[in-house]
PDB file of N, CA, C and O in Angstrom, chain B, residues numbered from 101:
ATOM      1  N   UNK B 101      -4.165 -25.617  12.534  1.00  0.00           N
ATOM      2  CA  UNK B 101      -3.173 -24.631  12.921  1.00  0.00           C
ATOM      3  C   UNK B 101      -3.514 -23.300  12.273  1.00  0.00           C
ATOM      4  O   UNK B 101      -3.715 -23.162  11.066  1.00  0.00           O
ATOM      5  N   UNK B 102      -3.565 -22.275  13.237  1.00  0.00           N
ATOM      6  CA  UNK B 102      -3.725 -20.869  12.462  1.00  0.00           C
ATOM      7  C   UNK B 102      -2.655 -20.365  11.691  1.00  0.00           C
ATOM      8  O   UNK B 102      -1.603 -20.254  12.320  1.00  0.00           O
ATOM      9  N   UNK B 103      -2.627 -20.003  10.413  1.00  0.00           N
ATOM     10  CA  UNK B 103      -2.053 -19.280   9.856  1.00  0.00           C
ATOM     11  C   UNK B 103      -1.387 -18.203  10.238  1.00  0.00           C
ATOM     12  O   UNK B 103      -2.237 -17.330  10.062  1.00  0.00           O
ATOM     13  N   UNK B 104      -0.121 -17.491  10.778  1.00  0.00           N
ATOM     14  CA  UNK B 104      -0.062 -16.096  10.855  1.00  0.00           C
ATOM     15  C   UNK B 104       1.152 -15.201  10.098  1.00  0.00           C
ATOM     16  O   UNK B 104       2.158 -15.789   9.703  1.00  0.00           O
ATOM     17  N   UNK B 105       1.007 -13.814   9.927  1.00  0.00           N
ATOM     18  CA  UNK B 105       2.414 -13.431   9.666  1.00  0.00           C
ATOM     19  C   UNK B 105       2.871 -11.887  10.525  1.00  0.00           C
ATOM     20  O   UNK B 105       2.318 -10.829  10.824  1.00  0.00           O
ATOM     21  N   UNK B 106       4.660 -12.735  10.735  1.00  0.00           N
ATOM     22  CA  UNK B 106       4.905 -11.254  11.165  1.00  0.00           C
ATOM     23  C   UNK B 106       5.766 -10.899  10.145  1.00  0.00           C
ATOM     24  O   UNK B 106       5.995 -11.484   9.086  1.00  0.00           O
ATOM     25  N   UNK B 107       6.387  -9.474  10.762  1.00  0.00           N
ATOM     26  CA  UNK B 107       7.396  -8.585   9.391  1.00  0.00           C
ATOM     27  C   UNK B 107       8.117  -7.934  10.288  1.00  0.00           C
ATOM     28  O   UNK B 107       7.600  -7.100  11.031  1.00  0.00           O
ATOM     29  N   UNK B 108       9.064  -8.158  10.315  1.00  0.00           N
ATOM     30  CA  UNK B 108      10.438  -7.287  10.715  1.00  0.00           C
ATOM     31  C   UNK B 108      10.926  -6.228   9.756  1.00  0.00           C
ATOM     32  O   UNK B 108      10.733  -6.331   8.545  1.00  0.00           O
ATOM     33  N   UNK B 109      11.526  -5.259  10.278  1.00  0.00           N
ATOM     34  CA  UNK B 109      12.236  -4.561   9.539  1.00  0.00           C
ATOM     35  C   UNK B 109      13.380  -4.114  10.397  1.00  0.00           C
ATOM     36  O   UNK B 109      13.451  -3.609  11.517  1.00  0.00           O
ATOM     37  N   UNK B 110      14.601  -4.618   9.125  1.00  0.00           N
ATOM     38  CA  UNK B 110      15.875  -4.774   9.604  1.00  0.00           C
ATOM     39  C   UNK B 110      16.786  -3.599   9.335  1.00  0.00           C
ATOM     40  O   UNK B 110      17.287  -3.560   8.211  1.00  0.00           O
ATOM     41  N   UNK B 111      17.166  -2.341  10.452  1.00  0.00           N
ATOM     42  CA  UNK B 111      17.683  -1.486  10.218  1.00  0.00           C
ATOM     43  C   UNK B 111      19.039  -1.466  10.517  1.00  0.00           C
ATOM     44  O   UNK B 111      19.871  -0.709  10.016  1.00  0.00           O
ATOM     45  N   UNK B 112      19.398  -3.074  12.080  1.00  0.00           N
ATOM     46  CA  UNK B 112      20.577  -2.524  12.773  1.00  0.00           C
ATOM     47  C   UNK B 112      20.279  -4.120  13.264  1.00  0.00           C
ATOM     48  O   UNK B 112      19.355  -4.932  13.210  1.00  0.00           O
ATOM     49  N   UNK B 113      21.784  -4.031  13.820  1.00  0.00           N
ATOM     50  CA  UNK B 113      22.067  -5.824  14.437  1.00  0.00           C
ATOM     51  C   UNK B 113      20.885  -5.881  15.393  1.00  0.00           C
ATOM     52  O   UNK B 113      20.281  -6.952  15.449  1.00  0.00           O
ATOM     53  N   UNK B 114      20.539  -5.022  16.038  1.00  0.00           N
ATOM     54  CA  UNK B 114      19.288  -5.091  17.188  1.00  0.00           C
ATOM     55  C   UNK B 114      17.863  -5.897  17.006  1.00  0.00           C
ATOM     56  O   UNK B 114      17.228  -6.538  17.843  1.00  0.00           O
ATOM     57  N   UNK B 115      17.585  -5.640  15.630  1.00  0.00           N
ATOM     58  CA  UNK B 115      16.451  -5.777  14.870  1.00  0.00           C
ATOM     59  C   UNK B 115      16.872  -7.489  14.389  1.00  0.00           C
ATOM     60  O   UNK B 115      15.940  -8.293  14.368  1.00  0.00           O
ATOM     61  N   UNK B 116      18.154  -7.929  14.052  1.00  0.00           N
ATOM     62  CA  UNK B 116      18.408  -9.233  13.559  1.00  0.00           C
ATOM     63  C   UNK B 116      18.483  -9.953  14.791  1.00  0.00           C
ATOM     64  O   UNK B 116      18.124 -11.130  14.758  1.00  0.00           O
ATOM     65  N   UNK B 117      18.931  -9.411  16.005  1.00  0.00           N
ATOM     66  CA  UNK B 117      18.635 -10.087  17.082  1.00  0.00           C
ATOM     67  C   UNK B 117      17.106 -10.772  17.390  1.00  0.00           C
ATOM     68  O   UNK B 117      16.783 -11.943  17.585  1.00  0.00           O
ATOM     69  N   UNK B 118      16.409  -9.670  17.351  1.00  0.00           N
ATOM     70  CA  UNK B 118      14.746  -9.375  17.363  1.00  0.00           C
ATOM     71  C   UNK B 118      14.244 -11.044  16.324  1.00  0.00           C
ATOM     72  O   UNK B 118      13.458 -11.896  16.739  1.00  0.00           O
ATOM     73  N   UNK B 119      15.022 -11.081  14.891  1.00  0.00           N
ATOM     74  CA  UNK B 119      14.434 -12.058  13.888  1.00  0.00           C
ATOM     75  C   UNK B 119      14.921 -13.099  14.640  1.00  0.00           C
ATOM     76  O   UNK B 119      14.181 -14.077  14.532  1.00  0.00           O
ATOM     77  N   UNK B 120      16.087 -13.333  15.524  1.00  0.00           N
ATOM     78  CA  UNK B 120      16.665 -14.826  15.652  1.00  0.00           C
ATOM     79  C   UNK B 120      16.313 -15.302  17.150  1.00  0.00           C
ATOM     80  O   UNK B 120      16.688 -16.346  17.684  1.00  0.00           O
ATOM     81  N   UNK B 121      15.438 -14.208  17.748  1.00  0.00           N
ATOM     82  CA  UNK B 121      14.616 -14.654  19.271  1.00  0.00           C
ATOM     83  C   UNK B 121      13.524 -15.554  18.527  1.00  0.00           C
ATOM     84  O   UNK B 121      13.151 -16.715  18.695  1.00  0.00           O
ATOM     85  N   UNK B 122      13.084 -14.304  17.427  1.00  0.00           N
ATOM     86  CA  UNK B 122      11.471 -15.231  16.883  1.00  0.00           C
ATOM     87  C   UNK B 122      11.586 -16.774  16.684  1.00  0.00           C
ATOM     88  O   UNK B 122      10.894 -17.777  16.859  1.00  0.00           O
ATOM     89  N   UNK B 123      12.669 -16.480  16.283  1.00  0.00           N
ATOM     90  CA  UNK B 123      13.171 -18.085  15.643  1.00  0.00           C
ATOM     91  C   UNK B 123      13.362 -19.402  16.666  1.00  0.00           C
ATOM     92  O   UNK B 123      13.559 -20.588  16.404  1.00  0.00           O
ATOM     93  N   UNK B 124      13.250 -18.835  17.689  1.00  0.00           N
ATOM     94  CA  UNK B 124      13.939 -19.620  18.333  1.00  0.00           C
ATOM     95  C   UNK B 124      12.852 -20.339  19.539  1.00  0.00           C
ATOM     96  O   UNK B 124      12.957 -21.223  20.389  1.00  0.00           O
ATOM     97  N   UNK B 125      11.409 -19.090  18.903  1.00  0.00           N
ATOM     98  CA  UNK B 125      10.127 -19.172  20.142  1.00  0.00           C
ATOM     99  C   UNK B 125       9.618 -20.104  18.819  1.00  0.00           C
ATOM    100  O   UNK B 125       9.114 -21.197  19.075  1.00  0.00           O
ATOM    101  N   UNK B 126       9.750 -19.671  17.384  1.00  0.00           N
ATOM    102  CA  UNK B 126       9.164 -20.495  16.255  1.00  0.00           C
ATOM    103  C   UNK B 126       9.535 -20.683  15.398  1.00  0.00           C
ATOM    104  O   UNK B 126       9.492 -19.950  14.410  1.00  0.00           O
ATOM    105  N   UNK B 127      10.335 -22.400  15.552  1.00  0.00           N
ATOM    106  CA  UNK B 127      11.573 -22.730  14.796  1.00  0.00           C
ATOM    107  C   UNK B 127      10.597 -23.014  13.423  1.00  0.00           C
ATOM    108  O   UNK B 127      11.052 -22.857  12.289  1.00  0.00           O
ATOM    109  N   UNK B 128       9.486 -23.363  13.626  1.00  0.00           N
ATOM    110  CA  UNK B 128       8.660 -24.097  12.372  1.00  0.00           C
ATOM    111  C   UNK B 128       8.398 -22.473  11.110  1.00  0.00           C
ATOM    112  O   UNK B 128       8.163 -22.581   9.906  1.00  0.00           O
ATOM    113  N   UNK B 129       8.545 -21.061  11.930  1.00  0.00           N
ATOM    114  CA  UNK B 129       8.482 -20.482  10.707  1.00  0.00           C
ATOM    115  C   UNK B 129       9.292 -20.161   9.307  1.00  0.00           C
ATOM    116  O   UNK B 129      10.522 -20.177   9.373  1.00  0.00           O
ATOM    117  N   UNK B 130       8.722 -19.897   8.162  1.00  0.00           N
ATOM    118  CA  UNK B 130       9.256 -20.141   7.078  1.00  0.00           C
ATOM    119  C   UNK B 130       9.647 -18.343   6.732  1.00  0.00           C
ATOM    120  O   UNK B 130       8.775 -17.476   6.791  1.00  0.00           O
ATOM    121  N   UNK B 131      10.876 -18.098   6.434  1.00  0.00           N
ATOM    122  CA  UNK B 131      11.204 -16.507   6.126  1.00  0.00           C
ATOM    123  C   UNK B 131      11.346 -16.437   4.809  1.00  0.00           C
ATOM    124  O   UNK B 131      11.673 -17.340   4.039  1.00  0.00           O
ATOM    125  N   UNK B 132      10.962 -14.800   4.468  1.00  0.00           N
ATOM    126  CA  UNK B 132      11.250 -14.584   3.071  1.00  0.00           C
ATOM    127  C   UNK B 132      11.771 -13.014   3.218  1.00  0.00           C
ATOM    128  O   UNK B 132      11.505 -12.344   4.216  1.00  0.00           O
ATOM    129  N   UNK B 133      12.415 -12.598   2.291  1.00  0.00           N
ATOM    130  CA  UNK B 133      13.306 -11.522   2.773  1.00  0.00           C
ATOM    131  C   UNK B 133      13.114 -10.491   1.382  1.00  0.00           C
ATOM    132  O   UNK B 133      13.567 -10.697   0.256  1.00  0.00           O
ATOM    133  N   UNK B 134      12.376  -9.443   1.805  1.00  0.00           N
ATOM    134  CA  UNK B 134      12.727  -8.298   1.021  1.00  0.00           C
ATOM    135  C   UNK B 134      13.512  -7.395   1.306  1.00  0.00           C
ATOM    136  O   UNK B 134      13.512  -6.817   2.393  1.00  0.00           O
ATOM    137  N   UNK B 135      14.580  -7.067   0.003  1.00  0.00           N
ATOM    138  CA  UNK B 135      16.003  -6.197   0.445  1.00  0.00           C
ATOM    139  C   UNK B 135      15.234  -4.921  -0.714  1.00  0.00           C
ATOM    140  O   UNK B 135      14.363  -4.974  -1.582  1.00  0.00           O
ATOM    141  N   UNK B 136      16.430  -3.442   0.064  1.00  0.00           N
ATOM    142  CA  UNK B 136      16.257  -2.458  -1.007  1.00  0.00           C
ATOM    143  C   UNK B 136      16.345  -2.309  -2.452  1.00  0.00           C
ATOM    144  O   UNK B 136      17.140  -2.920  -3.167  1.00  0.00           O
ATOM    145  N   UNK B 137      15.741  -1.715  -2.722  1.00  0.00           N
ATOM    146  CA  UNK B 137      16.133  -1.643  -4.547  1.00  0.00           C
ATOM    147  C   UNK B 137      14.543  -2.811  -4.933  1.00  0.00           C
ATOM    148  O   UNK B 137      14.173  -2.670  -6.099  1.00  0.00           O
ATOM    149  N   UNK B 138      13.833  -3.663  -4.245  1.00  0.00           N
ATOM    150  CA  UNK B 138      12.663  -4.238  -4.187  1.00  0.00           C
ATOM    151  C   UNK B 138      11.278  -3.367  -3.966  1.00  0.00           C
ATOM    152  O   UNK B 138      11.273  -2.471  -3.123  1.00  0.00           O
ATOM    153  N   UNK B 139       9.848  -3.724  -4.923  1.00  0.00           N
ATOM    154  CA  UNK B 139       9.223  -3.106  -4.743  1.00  0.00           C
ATOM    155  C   UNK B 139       8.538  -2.657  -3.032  1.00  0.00           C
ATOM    156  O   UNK B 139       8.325  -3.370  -2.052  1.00  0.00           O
ATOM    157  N   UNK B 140       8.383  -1.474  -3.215  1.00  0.00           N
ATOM    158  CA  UNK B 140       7.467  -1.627  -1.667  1.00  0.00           C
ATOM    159  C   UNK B 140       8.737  -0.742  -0.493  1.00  0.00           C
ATOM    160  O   UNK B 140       8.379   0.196   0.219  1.00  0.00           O
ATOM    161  N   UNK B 141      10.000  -1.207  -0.505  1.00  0.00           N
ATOM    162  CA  UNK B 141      10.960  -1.723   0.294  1.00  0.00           C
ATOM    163  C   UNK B 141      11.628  -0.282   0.398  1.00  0.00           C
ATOM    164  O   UNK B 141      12.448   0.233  -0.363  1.00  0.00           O
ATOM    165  N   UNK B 142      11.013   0.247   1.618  1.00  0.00           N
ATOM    166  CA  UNK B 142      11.705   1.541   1.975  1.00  0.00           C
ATOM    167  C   UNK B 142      13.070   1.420   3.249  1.00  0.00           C
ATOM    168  O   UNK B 142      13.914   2.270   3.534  1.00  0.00           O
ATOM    169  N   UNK B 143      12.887   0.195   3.757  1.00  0.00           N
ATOM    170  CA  UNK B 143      13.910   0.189   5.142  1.00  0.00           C
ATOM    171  C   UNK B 143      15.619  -0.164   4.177  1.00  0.00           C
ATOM    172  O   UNK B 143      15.922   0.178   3.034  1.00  0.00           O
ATOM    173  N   UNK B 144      16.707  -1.216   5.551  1.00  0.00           N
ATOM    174  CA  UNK B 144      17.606  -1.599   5.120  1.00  0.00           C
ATOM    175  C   UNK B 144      17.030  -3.336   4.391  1.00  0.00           C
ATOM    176  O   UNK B 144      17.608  -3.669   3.357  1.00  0.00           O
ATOM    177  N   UNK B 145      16.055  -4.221   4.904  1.00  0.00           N
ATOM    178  CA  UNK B 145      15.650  -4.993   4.573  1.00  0.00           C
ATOM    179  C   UNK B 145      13.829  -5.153   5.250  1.00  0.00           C
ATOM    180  O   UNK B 145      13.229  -4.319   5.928  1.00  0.00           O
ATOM    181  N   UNK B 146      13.405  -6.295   4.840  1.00  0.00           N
ATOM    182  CA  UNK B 146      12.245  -6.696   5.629  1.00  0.00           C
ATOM    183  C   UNK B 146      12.147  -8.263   5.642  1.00  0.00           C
ATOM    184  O   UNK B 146      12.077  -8.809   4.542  1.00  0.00           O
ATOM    185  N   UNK B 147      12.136  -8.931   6.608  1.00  0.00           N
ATOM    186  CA  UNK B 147      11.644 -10.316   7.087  1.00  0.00           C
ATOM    187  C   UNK B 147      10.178 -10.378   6.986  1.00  0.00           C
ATOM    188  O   UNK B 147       9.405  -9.797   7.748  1.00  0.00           O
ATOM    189  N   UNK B 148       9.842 -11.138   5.970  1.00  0.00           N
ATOM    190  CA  UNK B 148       8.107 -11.601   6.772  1.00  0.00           C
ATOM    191  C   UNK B 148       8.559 -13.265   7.059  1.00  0.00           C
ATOM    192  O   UNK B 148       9.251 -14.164   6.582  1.00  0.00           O
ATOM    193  N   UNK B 149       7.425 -12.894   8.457  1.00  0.00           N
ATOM    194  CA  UNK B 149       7.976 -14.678   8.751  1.00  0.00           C
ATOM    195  C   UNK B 149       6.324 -15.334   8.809  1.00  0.00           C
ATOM    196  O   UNK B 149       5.439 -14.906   9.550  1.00  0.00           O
ATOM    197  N   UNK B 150       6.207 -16.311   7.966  1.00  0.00           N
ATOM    198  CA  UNK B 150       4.657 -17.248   7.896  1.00  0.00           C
ATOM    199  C   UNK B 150       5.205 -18.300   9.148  1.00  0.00           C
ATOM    200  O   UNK B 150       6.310 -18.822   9.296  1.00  0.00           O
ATOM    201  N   UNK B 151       3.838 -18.394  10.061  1.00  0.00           N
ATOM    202  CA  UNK B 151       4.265 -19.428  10.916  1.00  0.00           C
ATOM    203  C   UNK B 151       2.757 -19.886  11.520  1.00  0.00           C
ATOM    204  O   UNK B 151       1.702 -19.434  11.075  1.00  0.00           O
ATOM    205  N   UNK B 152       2.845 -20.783  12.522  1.00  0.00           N
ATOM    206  CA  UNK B 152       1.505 -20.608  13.079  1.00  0.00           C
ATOM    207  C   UNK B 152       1.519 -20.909  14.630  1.00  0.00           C
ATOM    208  O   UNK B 152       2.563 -20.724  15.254  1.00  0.00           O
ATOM    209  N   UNK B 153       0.541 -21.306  15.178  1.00  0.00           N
ATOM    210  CA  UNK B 153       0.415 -21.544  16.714  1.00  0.00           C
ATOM    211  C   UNK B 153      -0.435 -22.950  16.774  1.00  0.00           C
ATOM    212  O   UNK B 153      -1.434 -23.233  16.113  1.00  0.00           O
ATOM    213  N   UNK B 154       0.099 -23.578  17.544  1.00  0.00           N
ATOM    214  CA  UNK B 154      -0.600 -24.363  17.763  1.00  0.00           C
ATOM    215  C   UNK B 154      -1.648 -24.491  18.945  1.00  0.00           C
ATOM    216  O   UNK B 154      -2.646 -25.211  18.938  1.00  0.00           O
ATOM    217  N   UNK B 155      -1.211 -23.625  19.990  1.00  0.00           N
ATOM    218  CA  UNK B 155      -1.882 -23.058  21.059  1.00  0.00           C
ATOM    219  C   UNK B 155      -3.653 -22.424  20.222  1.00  0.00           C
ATOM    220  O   UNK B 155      -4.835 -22.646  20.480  1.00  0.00           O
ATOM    221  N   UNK B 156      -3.127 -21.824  19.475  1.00  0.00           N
ATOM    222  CA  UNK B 156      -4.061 -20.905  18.925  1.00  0.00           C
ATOM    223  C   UNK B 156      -5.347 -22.041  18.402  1.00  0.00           C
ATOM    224  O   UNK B 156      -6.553 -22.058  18.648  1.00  0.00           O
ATOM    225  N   UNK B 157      -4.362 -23.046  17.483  1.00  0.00           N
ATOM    226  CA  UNK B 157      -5.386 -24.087  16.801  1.00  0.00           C
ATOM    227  C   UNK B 157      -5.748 -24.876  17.833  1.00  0.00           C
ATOM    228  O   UNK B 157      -5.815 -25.950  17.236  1.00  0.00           O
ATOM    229  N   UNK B 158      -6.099 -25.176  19.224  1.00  0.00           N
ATOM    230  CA  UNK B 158      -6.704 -25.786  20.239  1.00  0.00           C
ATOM    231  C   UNK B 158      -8.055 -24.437  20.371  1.00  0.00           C
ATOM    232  O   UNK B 158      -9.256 -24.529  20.121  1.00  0.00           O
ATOM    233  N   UNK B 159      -7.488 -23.610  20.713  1.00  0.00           N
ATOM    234  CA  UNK B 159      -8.721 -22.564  20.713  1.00  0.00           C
ATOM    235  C   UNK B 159      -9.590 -22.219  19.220  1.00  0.00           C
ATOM    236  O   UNK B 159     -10.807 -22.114  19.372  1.00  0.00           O
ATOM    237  N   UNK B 160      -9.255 -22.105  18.323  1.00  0.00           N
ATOM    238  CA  UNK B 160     -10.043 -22.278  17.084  1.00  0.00           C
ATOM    239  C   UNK B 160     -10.853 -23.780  17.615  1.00  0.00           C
ATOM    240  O   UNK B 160     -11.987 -23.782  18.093  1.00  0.00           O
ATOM    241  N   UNK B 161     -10.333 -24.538  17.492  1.00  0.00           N
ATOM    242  CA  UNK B 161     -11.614 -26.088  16.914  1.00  0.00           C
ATOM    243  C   UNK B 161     -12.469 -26.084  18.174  1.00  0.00           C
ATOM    244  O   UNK B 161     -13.557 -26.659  18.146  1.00  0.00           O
ATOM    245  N   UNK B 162     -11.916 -25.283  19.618  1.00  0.00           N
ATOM    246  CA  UNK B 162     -13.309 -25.012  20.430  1.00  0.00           C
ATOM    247  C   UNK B 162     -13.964 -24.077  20.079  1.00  0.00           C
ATOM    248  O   UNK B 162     -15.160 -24.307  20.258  1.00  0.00           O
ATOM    249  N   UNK B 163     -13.695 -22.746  19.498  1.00  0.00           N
ATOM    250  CA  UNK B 163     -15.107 -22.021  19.031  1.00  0.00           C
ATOM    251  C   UNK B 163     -15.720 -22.597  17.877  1.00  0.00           C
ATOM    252  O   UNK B 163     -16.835 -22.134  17.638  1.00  0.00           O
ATOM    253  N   UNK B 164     -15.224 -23.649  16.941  1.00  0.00           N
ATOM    254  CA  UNK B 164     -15.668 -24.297  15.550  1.00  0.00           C
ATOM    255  C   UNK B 164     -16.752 -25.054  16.468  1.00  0.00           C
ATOM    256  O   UNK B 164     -17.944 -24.963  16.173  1.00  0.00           O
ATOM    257  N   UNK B 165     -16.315 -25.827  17.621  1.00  0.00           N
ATOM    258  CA  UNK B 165     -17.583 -26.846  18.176  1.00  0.00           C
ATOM    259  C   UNK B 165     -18.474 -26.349  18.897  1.00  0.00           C
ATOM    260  O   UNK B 165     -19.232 -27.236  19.289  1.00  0.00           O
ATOM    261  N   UNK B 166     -18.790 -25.199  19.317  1.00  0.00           N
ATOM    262  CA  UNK B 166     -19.252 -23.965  20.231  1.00  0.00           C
ATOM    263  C   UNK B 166     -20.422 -23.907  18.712  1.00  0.00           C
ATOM    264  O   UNK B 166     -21.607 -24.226  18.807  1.00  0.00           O
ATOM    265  N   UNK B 167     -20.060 -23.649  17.983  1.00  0.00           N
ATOM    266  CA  UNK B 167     -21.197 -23.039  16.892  1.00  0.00           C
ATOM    267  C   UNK B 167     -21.655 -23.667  16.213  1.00  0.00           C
ATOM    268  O   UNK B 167     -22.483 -23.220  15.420  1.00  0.00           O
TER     269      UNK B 167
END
């Protein structure tokens, strides 16, 4: 399975909508949440979400057997 990450940044209910579609295309990802007053952290918050594809890991192990 490939590894990936996305990052939200949460300014307005629009944007939490945005985190709970992801969720719902990829229940298996794991969230971690940076709020203001945190290093880095210029918005109202930030979501990074670690998840992966499994689609993706069918196409990886054919270019792994390709080479």
């Amino acid at each position: 399975m490939t590894r990936k990450i996305k990052v939200f940044t949460l300014n307005s209910s629009i944007d939490v909508d945005n985190v709970n579609l992801f969720l719902k295309i990829h229940p298996e990802a794991k969230l971690n949440y940076v709020t203001p007053g945190s290093v880095g952290c210029f918005y109202d918050a930030l979501v990074i979400a670690d998840y992966g594809d499994d689609e993706d890991d069918e196409e990886d192990d054919e270019m792994e057997a390709k080479q």
